[in-house]
Rosetta silent file (secondary structure, phi, psi, omega in degrees, C-alpha in Angstrom):
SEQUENCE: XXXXXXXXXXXXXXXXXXXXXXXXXXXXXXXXXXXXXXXXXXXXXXXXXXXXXXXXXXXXXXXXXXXXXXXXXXXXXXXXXXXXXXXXXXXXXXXXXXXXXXXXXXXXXXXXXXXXXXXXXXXXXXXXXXXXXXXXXXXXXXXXXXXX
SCORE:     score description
SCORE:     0.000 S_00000001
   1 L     0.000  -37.111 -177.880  103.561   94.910  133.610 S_00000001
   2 L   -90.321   -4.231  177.755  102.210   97.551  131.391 S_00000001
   3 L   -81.134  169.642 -168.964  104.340  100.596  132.555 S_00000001
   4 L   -87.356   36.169  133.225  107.610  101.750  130.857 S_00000001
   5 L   -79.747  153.149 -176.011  110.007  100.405  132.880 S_00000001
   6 L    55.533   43.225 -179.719  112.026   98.122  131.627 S_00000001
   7 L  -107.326  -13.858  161.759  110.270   98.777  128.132 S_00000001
   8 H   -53.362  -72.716 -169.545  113.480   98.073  126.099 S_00000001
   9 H   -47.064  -31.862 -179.173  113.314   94.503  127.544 S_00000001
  10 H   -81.760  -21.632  154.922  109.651   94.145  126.839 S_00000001
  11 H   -67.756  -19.841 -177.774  109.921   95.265  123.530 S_00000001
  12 H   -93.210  -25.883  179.616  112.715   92.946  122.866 S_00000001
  13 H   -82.263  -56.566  173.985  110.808   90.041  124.274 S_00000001
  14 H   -39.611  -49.801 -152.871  107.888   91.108  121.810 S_00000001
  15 H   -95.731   -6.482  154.635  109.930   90.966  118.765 S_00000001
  16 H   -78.172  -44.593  178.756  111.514   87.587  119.475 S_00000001
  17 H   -33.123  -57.522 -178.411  107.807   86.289  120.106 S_00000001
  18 H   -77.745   -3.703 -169.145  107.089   87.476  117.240 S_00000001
  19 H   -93.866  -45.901  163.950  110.349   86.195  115.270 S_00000001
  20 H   -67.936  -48.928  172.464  109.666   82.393  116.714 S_00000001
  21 H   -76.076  -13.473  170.910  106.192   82.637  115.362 S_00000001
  22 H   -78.569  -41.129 -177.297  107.149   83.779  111.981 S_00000001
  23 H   -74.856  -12.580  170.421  109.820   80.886  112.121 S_00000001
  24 H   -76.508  -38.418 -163.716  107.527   78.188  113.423 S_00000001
  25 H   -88.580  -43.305  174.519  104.729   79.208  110.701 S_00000001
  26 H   -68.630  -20.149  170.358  107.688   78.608  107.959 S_00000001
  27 H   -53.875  -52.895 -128.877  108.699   75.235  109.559 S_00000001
  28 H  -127.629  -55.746 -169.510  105.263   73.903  109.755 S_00000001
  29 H   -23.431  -56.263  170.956  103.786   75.948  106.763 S_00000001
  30 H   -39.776  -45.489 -178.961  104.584   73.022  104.236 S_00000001
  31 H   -81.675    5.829  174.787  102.565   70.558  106.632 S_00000001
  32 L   -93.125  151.854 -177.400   99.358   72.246  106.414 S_00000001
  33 L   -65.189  147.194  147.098   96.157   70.811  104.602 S_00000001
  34 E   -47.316  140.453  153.646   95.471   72.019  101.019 S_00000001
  35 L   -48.938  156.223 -172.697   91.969   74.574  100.610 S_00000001
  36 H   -78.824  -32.782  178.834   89.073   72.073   99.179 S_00000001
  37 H   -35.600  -68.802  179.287   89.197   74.913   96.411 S_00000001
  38 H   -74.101  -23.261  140.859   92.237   74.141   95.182 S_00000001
  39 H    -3.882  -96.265  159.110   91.329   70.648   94.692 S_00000001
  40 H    -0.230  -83.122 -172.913   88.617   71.755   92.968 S_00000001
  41 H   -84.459   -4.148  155.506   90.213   73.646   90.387 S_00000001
  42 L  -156.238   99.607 -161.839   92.931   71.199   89.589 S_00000001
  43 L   -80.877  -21.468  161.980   92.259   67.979   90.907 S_00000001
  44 L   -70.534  -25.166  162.761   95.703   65.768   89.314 S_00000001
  45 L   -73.755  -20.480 -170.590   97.419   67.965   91.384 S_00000001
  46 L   -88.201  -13.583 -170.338   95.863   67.229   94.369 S_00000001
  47 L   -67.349  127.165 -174.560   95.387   64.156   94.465 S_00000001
  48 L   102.635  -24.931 -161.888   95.802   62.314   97.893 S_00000001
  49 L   -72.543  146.559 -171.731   96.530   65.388   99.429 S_00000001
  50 E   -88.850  146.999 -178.326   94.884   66.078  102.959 S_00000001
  51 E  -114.402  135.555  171.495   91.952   68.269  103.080 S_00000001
  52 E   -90.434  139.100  156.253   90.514   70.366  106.353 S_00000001
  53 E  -140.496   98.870  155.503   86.724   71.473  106.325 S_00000001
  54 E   -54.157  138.783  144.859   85.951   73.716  109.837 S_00000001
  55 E    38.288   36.573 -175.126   82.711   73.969  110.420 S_00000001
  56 E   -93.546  152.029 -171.559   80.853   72.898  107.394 S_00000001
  57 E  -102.972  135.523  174.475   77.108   72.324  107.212 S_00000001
  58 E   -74.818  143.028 -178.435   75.548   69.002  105.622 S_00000001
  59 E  -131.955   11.776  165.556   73.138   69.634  103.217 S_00000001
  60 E  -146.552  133.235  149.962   72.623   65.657  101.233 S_00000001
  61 E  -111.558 -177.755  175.398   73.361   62.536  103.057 S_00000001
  62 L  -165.868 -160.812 -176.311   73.365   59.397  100.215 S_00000001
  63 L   -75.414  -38.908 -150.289   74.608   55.795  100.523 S_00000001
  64 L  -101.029  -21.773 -161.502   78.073   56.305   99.707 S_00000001
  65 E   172.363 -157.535  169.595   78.490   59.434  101.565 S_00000001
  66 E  -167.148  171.665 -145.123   77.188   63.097  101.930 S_00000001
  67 E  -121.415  114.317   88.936   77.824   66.302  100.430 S_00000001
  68 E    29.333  127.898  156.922   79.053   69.721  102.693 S_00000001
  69 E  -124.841  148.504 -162.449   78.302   73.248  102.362 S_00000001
  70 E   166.056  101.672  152.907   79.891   76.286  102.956 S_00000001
  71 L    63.358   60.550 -153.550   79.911   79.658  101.248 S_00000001
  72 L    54.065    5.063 -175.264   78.587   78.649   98.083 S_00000001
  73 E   -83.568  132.411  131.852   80.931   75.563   98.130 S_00000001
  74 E  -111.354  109.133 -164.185   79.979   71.842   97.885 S_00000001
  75 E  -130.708  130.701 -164.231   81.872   68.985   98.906 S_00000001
  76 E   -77.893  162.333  156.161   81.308   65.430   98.371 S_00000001
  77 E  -127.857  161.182  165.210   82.734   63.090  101.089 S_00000001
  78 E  -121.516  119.994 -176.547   82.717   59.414  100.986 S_00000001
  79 L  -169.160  163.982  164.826   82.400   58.315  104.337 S_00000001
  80 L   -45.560  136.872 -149.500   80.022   56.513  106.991 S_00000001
  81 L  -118.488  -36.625 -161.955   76.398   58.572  106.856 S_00000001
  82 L   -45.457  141.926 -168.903   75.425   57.044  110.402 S_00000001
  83 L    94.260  -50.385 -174.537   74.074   59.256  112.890 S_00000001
  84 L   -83.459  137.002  166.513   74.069   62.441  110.465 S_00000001
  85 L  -115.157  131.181  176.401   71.226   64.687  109.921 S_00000001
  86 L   -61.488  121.719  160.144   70.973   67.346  106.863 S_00000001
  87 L   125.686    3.896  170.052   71.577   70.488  108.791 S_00000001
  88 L   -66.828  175.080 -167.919   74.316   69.170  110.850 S_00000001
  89 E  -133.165  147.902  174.424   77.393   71.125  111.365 S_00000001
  90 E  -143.456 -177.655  166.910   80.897   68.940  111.313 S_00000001
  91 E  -142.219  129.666 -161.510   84.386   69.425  110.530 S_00000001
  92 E  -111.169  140.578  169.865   85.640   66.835  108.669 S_00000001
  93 E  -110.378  132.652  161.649   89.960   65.685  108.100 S_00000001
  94 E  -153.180 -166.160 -160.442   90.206   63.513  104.737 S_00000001
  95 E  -131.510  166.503 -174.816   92.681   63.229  102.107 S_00000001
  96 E   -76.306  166.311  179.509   91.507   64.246   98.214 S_00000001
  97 E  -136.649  110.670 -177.692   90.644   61.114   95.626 S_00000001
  98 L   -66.505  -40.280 -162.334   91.054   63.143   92.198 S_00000001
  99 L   -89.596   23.054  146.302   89.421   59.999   89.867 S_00000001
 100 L  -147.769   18.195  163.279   86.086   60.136   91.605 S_00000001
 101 L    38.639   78.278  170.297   86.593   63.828   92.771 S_00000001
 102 E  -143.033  167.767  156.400   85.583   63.493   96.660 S_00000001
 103 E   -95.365   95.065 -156.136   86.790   64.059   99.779 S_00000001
 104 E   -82.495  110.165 -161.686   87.662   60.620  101.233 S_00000001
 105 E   -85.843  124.477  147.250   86.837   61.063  105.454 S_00000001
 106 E   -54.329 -111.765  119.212   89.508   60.376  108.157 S_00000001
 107 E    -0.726  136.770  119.372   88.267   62.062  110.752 S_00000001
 108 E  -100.648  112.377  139.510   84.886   63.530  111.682 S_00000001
 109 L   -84.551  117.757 -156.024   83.599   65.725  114.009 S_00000001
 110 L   -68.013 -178.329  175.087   80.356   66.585  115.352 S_00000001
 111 L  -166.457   45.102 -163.188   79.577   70.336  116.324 S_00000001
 112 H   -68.257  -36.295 -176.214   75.911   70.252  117.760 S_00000001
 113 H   -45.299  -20.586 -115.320   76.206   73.039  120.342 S_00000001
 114 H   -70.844  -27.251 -148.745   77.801   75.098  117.200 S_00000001
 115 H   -96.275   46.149  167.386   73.933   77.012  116.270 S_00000001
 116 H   -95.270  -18.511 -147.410   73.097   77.562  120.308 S_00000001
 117 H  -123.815  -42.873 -164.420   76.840   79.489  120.462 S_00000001
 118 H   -86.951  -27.687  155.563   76.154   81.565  117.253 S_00000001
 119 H   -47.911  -53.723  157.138   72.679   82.548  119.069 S_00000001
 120 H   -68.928  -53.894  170.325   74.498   83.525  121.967 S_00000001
 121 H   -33.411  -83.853  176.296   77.094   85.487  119.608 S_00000001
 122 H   -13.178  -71.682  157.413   74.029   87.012  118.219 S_00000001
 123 H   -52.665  -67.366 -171.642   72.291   88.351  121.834 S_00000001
 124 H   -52.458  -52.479  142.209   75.368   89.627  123.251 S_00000001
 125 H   -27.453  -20.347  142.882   75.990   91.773  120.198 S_00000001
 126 H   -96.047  -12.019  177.780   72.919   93.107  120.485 S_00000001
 127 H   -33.951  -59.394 -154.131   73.131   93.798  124.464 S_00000001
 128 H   -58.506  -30.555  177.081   76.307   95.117  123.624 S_00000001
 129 H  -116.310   10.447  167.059   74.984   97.620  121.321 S_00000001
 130 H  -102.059  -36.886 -140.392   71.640   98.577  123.520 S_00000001
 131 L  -106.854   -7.058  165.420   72.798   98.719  126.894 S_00000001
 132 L   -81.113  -29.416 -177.017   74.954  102.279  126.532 S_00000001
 133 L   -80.512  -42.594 -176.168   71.685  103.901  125.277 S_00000001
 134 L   -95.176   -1.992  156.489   69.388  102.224  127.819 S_00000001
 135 L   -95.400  119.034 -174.526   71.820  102.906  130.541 S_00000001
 136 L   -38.398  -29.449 -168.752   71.747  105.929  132.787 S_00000001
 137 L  -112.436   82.972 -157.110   75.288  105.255  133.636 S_00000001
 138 L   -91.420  158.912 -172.587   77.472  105.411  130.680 S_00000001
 139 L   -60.921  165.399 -178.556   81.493  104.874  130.894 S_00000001
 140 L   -61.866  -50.899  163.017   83.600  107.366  131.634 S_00000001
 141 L   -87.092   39.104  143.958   85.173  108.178  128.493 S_00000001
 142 L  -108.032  -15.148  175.934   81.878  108.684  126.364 S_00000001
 143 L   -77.075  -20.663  174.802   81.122  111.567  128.278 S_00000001
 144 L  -102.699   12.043 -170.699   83.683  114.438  127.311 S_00000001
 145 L    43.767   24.481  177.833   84.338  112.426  124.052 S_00000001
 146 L  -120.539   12.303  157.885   87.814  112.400  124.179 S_00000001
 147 L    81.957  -19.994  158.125   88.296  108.907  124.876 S_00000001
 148 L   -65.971    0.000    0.000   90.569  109.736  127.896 S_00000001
């Protein structure tokens, strides 16, 4: 698959791939949630509009709702509290409310595994960057340093 034969056609195959993903991301572009930012900074435009938050951490729950964090960011939602602990991690789908400047929540999702998988991110990254030093048997191409 990777040898040059037949590398016109495989190159030709590439650059429609990539020509159908540029035309699918303009199709579709229009249909994507707003950033909670721009909300934020002009909220009559926004209003109603749906908002995405990956992977945000709670940091208040309250009666009415609970508040989001992320990257110096804070975002109220109004939504159902049940269940939620401050330090949970969720991803929430809602749509913007401009006149009482929340995010009203659609959707929720839980993410408890998420800080066991960023631990594991964590170890293997350092294995990853120990184990050529503490191994006797290093790859092939570190030994003449030419990467061949």
């Amino acid at each position: 698959m990777l040898s040059d034969r037949r590398k016109r056609i495989k190159l030709l195959l590439l650059v429609l791939a990539l020509l159908g993903l540029g035309l699918h991301y303009g199709a579709t572009a229009s249909q994507v949630a707003v950033a909670f930012n721009r909300c934020v900074e002009d909220p009559l435009a926004y209003d109603g509009f749906q908002v995405n938050l990956s992977l945000w951490t709670v940091r208040a729950i309250g009666s009415h709702g609970y508040v989001l964090y992320k990257v110096h960011r804070l975002a109220p939602i109004q939504g159902g509290t049940s269940g939620l602990e401050v330090g949970d991690v969720l991803s929430v789908t809602g749509h913007f409310d401009a006149l009482q400047g929340v995010i009203v929540e659609d959707t929720r999702r839980a993410h408890p595994l998420r800080p066991l998988k960023i631990g594991l991110g964590a170890v293997t990254m350092v294995f990853l960057a120990v184990y050529p030093w503490m191994s006797k048997r290093r790859p092939s191409f570190w030994k003449d340093g030419t990467g061949a």
